[in-house]
C-alpha positions as CSV (number, residue, x, y, z in Angstrom):
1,X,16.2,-7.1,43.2
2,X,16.1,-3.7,41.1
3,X,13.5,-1.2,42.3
4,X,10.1,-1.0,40.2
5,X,11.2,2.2,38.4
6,X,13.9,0.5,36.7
7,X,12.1,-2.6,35.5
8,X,9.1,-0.2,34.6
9,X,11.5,1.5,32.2
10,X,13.2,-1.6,30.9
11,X,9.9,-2.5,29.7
12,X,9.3,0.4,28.2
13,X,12.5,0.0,26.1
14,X,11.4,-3.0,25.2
15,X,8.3,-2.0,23.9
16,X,9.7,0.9,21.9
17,X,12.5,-1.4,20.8
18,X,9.5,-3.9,19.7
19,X,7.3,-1.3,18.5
20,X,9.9,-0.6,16.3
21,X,10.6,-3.2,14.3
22,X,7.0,-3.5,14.0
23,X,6.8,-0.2,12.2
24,X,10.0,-1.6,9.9
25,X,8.2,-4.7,8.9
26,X,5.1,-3.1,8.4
27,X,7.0,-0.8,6.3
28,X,8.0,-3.2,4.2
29,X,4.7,-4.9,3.6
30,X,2.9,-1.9,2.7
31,X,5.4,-0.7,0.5
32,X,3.6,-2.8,-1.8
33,X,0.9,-0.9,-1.4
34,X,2.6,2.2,-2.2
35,X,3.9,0.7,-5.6
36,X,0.5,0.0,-6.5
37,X,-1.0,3.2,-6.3
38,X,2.2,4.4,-8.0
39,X,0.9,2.6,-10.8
40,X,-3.2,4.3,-10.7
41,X,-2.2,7.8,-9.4
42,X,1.3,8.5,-10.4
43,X,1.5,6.4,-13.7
44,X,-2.2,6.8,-14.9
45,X,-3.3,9.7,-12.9
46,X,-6.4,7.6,-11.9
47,X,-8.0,8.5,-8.8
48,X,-8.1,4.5,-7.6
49,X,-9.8,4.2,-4.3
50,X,-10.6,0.3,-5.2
51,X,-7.6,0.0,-2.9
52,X,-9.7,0.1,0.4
53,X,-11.4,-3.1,-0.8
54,X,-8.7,-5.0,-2.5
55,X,-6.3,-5.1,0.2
56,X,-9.0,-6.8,2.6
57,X,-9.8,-8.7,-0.5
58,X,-6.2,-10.0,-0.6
59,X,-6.2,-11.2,3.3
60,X,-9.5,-12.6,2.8
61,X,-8.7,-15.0,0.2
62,X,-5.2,-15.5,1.9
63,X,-6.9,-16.3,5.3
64,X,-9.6,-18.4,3.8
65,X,-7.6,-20.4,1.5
66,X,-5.3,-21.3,4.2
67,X,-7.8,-22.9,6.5
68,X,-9.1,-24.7,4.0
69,X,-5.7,-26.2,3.4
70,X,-4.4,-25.1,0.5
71,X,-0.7,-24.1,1.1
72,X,0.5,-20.6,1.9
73,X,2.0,-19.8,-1.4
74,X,-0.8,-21.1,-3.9
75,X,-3.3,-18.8,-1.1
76,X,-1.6,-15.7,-2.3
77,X,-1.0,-16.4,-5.8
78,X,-5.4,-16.7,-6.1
79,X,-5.0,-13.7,-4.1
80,X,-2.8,-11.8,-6.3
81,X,-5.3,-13.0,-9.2
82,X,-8.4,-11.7,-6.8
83,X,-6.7,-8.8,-6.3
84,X,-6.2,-7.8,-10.7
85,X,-9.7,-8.7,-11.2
86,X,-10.8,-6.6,-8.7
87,X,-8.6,-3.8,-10.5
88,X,-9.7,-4.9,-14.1
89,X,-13.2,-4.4,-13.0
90,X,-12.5,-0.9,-11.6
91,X,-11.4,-0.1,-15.1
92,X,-14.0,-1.9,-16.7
93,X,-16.7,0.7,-15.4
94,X,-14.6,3.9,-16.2
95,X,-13.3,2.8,-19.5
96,X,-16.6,0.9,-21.1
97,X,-19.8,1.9,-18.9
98,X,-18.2,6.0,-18.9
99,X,-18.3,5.4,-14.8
100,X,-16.5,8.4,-13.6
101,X,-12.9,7.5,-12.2
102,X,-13.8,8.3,-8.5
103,X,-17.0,7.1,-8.4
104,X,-16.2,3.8,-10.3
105,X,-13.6,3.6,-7.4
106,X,-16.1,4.2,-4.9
107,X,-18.6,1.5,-6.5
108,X,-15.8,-1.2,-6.4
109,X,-14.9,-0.3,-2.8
110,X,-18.5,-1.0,-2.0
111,X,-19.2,-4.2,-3.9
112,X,-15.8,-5.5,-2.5
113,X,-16.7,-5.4,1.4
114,X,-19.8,-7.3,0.9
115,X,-17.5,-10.1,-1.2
116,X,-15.1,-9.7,1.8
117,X,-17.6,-10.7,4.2
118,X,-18.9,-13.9,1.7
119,X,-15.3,-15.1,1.0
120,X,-14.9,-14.7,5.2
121,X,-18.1,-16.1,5.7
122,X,-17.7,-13.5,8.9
123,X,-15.6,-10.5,10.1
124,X,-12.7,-12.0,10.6
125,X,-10.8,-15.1,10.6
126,X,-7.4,-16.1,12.8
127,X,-4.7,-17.8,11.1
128,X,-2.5,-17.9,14.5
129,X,-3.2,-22.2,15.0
130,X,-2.4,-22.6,11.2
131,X,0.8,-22.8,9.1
132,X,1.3,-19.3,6.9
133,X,4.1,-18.4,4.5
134,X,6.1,-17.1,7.6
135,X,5.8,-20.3,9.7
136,X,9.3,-21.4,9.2
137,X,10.8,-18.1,9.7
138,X,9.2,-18.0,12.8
139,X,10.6,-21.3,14.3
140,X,14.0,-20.7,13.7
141,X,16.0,-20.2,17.0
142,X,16.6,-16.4,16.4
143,X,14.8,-13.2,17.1
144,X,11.4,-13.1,15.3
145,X,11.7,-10.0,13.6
146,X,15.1,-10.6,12.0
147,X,13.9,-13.0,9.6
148,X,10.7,-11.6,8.7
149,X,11.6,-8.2,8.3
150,X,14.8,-9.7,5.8
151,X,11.5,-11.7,4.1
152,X,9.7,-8.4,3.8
153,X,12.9,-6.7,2.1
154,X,13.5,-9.2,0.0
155,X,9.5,-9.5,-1.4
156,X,9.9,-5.7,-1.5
157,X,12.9,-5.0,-3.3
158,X,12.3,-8.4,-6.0
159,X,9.0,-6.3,-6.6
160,X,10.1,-3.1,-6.9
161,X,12.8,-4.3,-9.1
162,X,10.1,-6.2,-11.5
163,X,7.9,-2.8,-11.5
164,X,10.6,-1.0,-12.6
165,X,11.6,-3.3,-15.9
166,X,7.6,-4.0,-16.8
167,X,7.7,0.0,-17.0
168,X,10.7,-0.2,-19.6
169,X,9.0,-2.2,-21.3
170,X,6.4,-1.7,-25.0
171,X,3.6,-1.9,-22.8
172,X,4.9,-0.2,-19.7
173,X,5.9,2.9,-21.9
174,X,1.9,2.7,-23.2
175,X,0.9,2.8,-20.3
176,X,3.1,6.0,-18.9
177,X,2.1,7.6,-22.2
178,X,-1.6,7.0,-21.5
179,X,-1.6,8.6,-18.2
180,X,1.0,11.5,-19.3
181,X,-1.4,12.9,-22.9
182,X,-4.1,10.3,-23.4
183,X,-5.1,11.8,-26.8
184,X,-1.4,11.5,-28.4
185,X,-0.6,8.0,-27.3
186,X,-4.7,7.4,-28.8
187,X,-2.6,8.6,-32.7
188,X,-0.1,6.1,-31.9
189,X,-2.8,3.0,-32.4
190,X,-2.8,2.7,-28.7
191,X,-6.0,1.3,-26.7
192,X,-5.8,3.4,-24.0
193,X,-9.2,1.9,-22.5
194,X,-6.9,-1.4,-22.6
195,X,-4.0,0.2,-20.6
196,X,-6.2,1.5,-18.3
197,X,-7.4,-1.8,-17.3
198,X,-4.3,-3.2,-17.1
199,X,-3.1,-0.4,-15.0
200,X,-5.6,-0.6,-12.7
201,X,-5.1,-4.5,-12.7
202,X,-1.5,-4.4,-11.9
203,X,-2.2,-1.8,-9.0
204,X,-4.5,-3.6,-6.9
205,X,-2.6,-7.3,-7.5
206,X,0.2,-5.2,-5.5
207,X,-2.1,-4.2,-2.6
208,X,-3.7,-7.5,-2.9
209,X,-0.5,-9.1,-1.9
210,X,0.6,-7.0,0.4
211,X,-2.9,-7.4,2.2
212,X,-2.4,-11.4,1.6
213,X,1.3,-11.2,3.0
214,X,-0.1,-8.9,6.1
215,X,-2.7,-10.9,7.2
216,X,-0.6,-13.6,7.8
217,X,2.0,-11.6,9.6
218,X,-0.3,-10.2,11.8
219,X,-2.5,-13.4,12.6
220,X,-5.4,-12.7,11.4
221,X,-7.7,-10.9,8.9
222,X,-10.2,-8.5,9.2
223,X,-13.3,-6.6,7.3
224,X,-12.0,-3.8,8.3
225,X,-8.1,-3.9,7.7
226,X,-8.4,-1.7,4.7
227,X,-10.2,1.3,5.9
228,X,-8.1,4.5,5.1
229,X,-5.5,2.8,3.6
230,X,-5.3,5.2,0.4
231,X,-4.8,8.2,2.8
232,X,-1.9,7.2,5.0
233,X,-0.1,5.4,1.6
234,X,-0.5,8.6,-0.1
235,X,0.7,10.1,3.0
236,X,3.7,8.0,2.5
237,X,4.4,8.4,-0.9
238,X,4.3,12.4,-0.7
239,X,6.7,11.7,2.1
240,X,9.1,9.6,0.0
241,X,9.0,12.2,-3.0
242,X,9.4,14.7,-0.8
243,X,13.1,13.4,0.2
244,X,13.7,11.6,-3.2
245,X,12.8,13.8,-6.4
246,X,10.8,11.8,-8.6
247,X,13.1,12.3,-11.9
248,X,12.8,9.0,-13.0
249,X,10.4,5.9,-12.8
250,X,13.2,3.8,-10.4
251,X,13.1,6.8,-8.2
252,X,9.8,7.1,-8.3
253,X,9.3,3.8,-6.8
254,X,12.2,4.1,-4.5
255,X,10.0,7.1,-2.9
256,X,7.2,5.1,-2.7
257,X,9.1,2.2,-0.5
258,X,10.9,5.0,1.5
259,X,8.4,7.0,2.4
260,X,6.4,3.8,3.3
261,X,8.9,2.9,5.8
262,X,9.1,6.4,7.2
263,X,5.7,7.2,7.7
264,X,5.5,4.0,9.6
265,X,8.5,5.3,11.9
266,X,6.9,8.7,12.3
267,X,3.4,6.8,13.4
268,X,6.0,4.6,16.0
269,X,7.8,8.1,17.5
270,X,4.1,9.7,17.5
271,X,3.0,6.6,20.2
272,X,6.1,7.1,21.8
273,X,5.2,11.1,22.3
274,X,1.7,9.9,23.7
275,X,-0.4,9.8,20.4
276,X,-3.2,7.8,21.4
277,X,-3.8,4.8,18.8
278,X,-7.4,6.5,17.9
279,X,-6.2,9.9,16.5
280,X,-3.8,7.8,14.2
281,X,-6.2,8.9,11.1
282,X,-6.6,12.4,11.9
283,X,-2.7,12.3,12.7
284,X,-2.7,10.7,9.2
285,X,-4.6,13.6,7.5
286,X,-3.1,16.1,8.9
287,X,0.2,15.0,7.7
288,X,-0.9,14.8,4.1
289,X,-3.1,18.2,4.2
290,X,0.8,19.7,5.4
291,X,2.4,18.0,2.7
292,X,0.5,18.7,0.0
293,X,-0.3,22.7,1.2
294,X,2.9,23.8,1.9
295,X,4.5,23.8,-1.3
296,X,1.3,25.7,-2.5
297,X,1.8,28.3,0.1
298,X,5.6,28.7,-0.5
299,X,4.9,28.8,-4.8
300,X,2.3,31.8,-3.7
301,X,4.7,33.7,-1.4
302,X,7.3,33.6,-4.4
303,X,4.6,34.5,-7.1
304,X,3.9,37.8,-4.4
305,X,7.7,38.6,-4.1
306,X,7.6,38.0,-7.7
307,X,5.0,40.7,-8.6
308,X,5.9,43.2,-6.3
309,X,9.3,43.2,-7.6
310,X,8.2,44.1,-11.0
């Protein structure tokens, strides 16, 4: 029988090993996230923080569909509908009421955790004694996470993939001209009101399905599964651009997937350094405060060198 020390470490290994390809799945799914708000603060240069509340929106519809028996698939199709309306409505009160684009945000946030709750009908609801979208993945006779994370690629890249031609498209270059000089595309006969809200749309459909996809992954959804997630995706998409220069719209969704995945790695390796789980969010801001400061500081040190040369 091997002493305790060396099945204490084997389980360790495990868990690190587990932990992951946890982090690479979850990757995966919030990538979709990521290209979301590509589309509201990269695209449109819209301060979207609707994103909080459509996320749980898309896991609560998801989760409540389910157990009422509707199948899987149709659950986060209404999900990804749930999820533009919530968007279109975010537009709706910057582009027609004059709502301020951080505050109209804010509102939507709001008025979505109380429609959480009704859709719930409580804080939470467990799909782990009910069939989900990942069911038969999870009853073939292989590892668990090879399948699933191959499911999450695949829903990932198809996405991606379909982001990128929508934004070669009439519309798609509307809209990239709306958020790039508003008052140019507006001489073109362009309603940029209307692109705004179908910006906005698109964006949270994304985060809507990812949050539909995630809750069934997980097991469960929750009131409170999209608190803070605009920090740590923007965390993740600095991250991405960061590595992959943002010269084009297929790399800039390419950052946005990358640097999902990595931020989820470097959150794995920070639990493996002792991080405890409750400093995740201040771990989170810190990483995007470093991110976006540094290259400030380094353009101020060459603007000094600059003047002192002359």
């Amino acid at each position: 029988r091997p002493p305790r020390s060396t099945l204490r470490s084997t389980r360790r290994q495990r868990q690190m090993c587990i932990r992951d390809r946890v982090s690479l799945e979850l990757g995966l799914a919030y990538a979709l996230v990521a290209l979301g708000i590509v589309i509201s603060f990269r695209i449109l240069a819209f301060p979207d923080l609707t994103v909080d509340g459509s996320f749980a929106l898309g896991g609560a519809v998801a989760a409540r569909l389910i157990i009422e028996g509707v199948p899987p698939l149709a659950s986060i199709l209404i999900s990804v509908v749930c999820g533009f309306a919530a968007g279109c409505c975010t537009g709706f009160l910057n582009t027609r009421l004059k709502i301020n684009s951080l505050l109209a945000g804010i509102l939507m946030m709001t008025m979505l955790y109380s429609v959480n709750l009704r859709i719930m009908g409580r804080s939470n609801i467990q799909l782990l004694t009910v069939d989900t979208i990942l069911t038969p993945l999870e009853n073939l006779d292989i590892n668990r996470f090879i399948p699933i994370i191959l499911f999450f690629l695949l829903v990932t890249i198809a996405m991606k993939i379909l982001l990128d031609l929508f934004l070669h498209t009439q519309i798609g270059f509307a809209m990239r001209a709306t958020g790039d000089n508003e008052q140019m595309i507006r001489t073109l006969g362009v309603n940029t009101d209307h692109m705004t809200i179908l910006g906005l749309g698109i964006s949270n459909a994304f985060v809507a399905l990812s949050g539909a996809l995630v809750s069934q992954d997980q097991g469960f959804a929750d009131i409170g599964m999209g608190i803070g997630m605009i920090v740590s995706v923007l965390a993740a998409i600095i991250i991405g651009e960061t590595l992959i220069k943002a010269k084009s719209v297929q790399r800039m969704t390419l950052a946005a997937v990358i640097g999902s995945i990595i931020y989820k790695l470097i959150i794995s390796i920070g639990l493996r350094l002792g991080l405890a789980p409750t400093d995740l969010k201040m771990a989170t801001g810190v990483m995007v405060i470093l991110a976006l400061g540094i290259p400030a500081l380094k353009k101020g040190k060459e603007n000094k060198v600059r003047l002192r040369g002359i």
